[in-house]
C-alpha positions as CSV (number, residue, x, y, z in Angstrom):
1,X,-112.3,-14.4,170.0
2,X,-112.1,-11.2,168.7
3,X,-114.2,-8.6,170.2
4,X,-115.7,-7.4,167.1
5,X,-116.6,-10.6,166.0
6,X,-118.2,-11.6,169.4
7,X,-120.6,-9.1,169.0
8,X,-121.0,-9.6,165.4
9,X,-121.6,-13.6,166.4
10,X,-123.5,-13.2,169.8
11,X,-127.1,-14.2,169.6
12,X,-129.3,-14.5,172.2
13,X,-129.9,-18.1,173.5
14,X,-132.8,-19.7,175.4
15,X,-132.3,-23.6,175.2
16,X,-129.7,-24.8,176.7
17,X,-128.0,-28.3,176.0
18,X,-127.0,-30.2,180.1
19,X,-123.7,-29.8,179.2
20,X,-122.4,-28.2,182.7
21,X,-120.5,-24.8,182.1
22,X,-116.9,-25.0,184.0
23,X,-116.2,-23.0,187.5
24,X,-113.6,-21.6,185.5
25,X,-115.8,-19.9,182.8
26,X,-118.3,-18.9,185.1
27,X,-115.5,-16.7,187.2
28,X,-115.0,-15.1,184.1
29,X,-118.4,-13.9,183.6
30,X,-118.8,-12.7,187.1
31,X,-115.2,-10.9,186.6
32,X,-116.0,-9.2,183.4
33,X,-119.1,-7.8,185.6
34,X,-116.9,-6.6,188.5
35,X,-114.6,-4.9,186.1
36,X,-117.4,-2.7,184.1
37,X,-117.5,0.6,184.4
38,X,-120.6,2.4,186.2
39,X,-121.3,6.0,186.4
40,X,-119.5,7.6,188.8
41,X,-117.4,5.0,189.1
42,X,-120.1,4.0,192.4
43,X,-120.0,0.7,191.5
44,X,-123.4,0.0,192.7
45,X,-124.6,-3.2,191.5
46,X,-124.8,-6.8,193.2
47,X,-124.8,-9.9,191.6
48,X,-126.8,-13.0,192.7
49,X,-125.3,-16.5,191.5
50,X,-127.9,-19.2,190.4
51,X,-126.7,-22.5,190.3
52,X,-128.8,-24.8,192.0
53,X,-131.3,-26.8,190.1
54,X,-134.2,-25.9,192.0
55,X,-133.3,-22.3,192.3
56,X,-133.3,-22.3,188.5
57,X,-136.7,-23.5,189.0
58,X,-137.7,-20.6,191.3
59,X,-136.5,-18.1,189.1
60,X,-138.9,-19.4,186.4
61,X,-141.7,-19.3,188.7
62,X,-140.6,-16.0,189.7
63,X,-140.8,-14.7,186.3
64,X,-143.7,-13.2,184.0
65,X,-141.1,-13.4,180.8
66,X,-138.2,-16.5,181.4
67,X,-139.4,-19.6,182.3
68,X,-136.4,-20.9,179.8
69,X,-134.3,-20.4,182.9
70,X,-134.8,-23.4,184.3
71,X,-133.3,-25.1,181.5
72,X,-129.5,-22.9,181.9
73,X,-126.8,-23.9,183.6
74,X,-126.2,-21.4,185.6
75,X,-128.0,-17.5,186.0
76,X,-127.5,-14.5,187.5
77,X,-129.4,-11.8,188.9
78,X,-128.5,-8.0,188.5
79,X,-129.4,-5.9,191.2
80,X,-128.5,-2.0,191.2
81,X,-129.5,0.5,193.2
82,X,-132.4,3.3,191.6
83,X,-130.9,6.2,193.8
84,X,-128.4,6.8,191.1
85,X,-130.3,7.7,188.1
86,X,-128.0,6.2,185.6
87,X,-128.7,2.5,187.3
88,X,-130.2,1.1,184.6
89,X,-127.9,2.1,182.0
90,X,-125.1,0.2,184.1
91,X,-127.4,-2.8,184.2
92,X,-127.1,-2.7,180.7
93,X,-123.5,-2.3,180.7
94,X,-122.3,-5.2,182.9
95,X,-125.4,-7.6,181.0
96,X,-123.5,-6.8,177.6
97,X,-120.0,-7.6,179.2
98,X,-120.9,-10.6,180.9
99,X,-122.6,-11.9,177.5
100,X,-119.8,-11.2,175.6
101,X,-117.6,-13.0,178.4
102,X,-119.4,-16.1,178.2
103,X,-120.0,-16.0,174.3
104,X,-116.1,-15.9,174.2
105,X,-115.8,-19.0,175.5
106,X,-119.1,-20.4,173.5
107,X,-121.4,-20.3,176.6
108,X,-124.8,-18.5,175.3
109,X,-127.0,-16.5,177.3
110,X,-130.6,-15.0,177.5
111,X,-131.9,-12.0,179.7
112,X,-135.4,-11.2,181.1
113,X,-136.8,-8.4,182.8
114,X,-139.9,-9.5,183.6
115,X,-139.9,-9.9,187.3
116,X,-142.1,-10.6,189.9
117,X,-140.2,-8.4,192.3
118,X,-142.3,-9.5,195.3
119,X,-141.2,-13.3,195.2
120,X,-137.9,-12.3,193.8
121,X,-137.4,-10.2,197.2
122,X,-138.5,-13.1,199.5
123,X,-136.7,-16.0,197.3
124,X,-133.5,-14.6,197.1
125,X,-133.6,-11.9,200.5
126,X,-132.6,-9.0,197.8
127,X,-133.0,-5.2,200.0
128,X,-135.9,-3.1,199.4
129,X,-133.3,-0.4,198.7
130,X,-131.8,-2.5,195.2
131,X,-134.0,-2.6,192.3
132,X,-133.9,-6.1,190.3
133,X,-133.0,-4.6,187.0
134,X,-132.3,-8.1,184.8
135,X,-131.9,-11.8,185.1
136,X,-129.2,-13.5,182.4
137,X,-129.4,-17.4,182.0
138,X,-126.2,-18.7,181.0
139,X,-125.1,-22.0,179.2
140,X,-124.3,-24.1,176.6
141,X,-126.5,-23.7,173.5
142,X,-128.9,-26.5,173.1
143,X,-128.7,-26.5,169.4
144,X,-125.9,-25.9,167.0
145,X,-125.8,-22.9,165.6
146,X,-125.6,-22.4,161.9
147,X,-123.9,-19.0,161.7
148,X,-126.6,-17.3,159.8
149,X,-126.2,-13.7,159.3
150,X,-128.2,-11.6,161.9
151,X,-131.6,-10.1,160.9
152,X,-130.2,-6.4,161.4
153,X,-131.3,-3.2,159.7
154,X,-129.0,-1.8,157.4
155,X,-126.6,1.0,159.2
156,X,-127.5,3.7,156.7
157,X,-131.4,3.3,158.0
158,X,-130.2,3.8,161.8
159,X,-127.3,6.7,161.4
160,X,-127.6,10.6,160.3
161,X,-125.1,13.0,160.0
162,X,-125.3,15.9,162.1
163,X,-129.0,16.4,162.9
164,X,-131.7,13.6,162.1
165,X,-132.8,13.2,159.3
166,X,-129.3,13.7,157.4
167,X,-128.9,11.2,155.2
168,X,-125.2,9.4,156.5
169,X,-124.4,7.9,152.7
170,X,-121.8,9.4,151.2
């Protein structure tokens, strides 16, 4: 697909069909999050693979904002490391790319950053020294979508030209 009209297309999904995801396709995702950039080129983050059924389960429990995980097929956990202040904006980088990885293949995918960092920590043995920035669910979506435009605000609401306030229409 076309990376512009990945983006355009991408929605965020929360119900998932059973359909299982290939091995294939999920290498993918993990590889488009190994090869995004990060500041400094430290390369900071970890990734933790969910696949087990009752590890999907634990992550809902473990959450205060995605208990749709437990639904995906497969989720993974973002962990990056707060003594580089620009963590969280590479969280936010290797989320988009792996979304956009899997959407090229039709897999959907939700995110949640509500986090009960204290089970999180035990469940899945993640260091005190990572912070658990994001979870992303992945799979197939449940329902079909209908390709409905996005409800976006108009660009000409969101850009300026040259200070704020500028008006950017020609």
């Amino acid at each position: 697909m076309d990376t512009f009209d990945c983006i355009k297309t991408k929605l965020d999904i929360r119900e998932f069909s059973p359909e299982e995801v290939p091995a294939e396709i999920k290498q993918r995702v993990l590889e488009a999050a190994r090869l995004t950039g990060t500041g400094l080129n430290t390369q900071h983050w970890r990734f933790i693979l969910i696949e087990d059924e009752h590890n999907l389960n634990n992550l809902a429990k473990d959450s205060t904002s995605g208990n749709w995980v437990a639904g995906c097929n497969f989720a993974v956990i973002i962990l990056t490391n707060p003594k580089y202040h620009f963590h969280l904006i590479d969280a936010g980088r290797v989320i988009q790319n792996m979304q956009l990885a899997a959407w090229n293949f039709t897999v959907g995918s939700g995110v949640f950053t509500g986090i009960d960092k204290d089970n999180f920590r035990k469940d899945y043995d993640v260091p005190d020294e990572l912070n658990i920035s994001a979870v992303i669910g992945f799979g197939y979506p449940a329902r079909k979508l209908t390709g409905k435009r996005k409800d976006r605000v108009p660009l000409d609401s969101l850009v300026y030209l040259e200070k704020y306030g500028i008006s950017n229409k020609s």
